[in-house]
C-alpha positions in Angstrom: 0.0 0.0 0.0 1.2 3.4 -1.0 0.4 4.5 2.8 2.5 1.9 4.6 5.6 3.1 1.6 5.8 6.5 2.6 5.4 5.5 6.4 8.3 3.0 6.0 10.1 5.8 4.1 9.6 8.3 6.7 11.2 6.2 9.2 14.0 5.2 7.0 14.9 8.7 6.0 14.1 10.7 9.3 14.0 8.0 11.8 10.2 9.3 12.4 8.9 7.7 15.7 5.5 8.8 14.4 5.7 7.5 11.2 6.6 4.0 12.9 3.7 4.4 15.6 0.9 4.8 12.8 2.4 1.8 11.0 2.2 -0.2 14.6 -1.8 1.3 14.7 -2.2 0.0 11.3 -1.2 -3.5 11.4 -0.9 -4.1 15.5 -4.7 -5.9 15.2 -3.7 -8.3 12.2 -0.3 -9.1 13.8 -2.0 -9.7 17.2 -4.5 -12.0 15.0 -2.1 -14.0 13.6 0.1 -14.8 17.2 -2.5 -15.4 18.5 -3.9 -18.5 16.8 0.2 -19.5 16.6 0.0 -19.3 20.3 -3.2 -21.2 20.3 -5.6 -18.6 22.0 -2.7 -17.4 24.6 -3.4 -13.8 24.4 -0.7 -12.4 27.1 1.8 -14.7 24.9 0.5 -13.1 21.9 1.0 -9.7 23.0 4.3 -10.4 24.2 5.5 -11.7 20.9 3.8 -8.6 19.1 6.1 -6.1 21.3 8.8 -8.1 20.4 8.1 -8.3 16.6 7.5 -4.6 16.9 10.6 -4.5 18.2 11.8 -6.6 15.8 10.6 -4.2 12.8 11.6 -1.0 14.4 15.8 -2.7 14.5 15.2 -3.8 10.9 13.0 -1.9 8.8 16.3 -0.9 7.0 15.7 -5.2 5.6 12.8 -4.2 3.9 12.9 -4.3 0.0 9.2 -3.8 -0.7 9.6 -7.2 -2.6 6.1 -7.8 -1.0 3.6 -5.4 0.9 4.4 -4.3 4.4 1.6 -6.6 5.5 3.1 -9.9 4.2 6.9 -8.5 5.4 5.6 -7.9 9.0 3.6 -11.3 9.2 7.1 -13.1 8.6 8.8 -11.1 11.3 6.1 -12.1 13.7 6.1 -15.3 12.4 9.9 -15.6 13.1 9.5 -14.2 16.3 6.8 -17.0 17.2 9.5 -19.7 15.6 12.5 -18.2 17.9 10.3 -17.8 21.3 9.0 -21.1 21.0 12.4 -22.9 20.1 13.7 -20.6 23.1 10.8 -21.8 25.8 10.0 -25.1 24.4 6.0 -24.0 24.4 4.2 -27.2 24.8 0.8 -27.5 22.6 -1.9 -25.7 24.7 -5.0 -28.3 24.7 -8.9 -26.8 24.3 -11.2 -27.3 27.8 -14.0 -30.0 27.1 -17.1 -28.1 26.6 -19.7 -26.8 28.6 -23.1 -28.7 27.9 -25.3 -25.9 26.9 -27.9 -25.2 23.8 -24.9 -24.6 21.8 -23.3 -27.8 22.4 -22.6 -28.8 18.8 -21.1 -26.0 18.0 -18.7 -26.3 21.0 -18.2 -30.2 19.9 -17.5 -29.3 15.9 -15.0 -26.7 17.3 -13.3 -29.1 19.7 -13.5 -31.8 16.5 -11.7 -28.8 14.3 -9.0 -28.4 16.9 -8.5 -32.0 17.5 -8.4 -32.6 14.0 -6.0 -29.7 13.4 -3.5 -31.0 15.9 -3.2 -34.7 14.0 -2.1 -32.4 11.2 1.9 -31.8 10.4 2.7 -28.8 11.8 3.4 -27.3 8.1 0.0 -27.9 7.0 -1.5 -26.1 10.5 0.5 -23.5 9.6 0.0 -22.7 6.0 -3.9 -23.8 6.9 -3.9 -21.0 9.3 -2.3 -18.1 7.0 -4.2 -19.5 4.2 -7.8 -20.3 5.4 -7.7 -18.2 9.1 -5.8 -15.2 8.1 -6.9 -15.1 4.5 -3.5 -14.3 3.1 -3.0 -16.1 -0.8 -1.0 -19.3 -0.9 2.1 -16.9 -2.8 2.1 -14.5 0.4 2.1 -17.6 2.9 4.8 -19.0 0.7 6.7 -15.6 1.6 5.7 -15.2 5.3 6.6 -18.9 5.8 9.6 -18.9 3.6 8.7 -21.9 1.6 8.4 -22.7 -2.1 4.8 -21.8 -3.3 4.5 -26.1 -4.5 5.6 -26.8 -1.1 2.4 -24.4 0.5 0.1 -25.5 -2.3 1.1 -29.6 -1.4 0.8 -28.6 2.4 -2.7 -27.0 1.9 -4.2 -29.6 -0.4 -2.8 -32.3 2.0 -4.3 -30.4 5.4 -7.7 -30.1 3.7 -8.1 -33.9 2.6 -6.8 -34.7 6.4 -9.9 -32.6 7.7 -12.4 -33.3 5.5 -11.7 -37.2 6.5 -11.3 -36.0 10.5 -14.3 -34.1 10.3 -16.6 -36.2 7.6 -19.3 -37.3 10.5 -20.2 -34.1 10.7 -21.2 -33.7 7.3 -25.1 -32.8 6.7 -26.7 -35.3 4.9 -28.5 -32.4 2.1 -25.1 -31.0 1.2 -23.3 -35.1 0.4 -23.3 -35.6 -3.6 -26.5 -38.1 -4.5 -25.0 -41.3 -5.7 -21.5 -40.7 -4.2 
């Protein structure tokens, strides 16, 4: 975005604190987003690792080539920064709570079904699952933020969605199956 260019050239050129604080406004929600589900729901881990990607950006904006937009560069920092802190404190998986039984029971189940089903994935295809589907980003900017090949994402994501749809093929409504399938 032309915006988040002359931001990033304002801080460059003039070291601009402001500049850098309205690029932090801009993107802190989307970053925050994104270590969040890495962390698994862990929001005082999440906004840990978002002051430290911040951090990150503000010692090594100079990196930046504008090869791809802001957005995509900063989700890799963050990214790295999730890799590095969890290498650093050995995280251990954080499991969901079994769910209350209320009127929304199902829903609870099919999300506890989703996250089960999510953790018998490889942890490349969680990941470029959760850029890809969660965060929206296309398979060429995961490919970036995740510094893989885009066959490698594309293989991951196709893989990761057959896994689920087998994990998750009880819940299925009956209208929506193919007739004579």
């Amino acid at each position: 975005m032309r915006v988040d260019q002359a931001l990033v050239a304002r801080v460059l050129l003039d070291g601009d604190r402001r500049a850098f604080e309205q690029l932090m406004r801009r993107h802190q929600g989307m970053i925050r987003a994104q270590l969040r589900r890495l962390a698994n729901g862990d929001m005082a881990r999440a906004d840990d690792l978002a002051q430290e990607t911040f951090l990150t950006v503000w010692r090594k904006l100079h990196q930046y080539r504008g090869d791809a937009r802001f957005s995509t560069w900063l989700y890799r920092v963050a990214y790295t920064c999730f890799l590095q802190a969890r290498r650093k404190n050995s995280w251990a998986e954080v499991t969901a709570p079994e769910p209350d039984r209320t009127p929304h029971a199902a829903a609870a189940e099919l999300r506890l079904d989703v996250e089960r089903a999510m953790r018998q994935l490889s942890e490349a295809e969680r990941t470029v699952l959760l850029h890809c589907v969660q965060m929206g980003l296309s398979q060429s900017d995961a490919a970036y933020v995740l510094d893989m090949p885009l066959g490698t994402v594309k293989s991951h994501m196709t893989r990761g969605k057959e896994k689920l749809r087998a994990s998750l093929a009880d819940w299925r409504e009956p209208s929506r199956e193919k007739i004579g399938s």
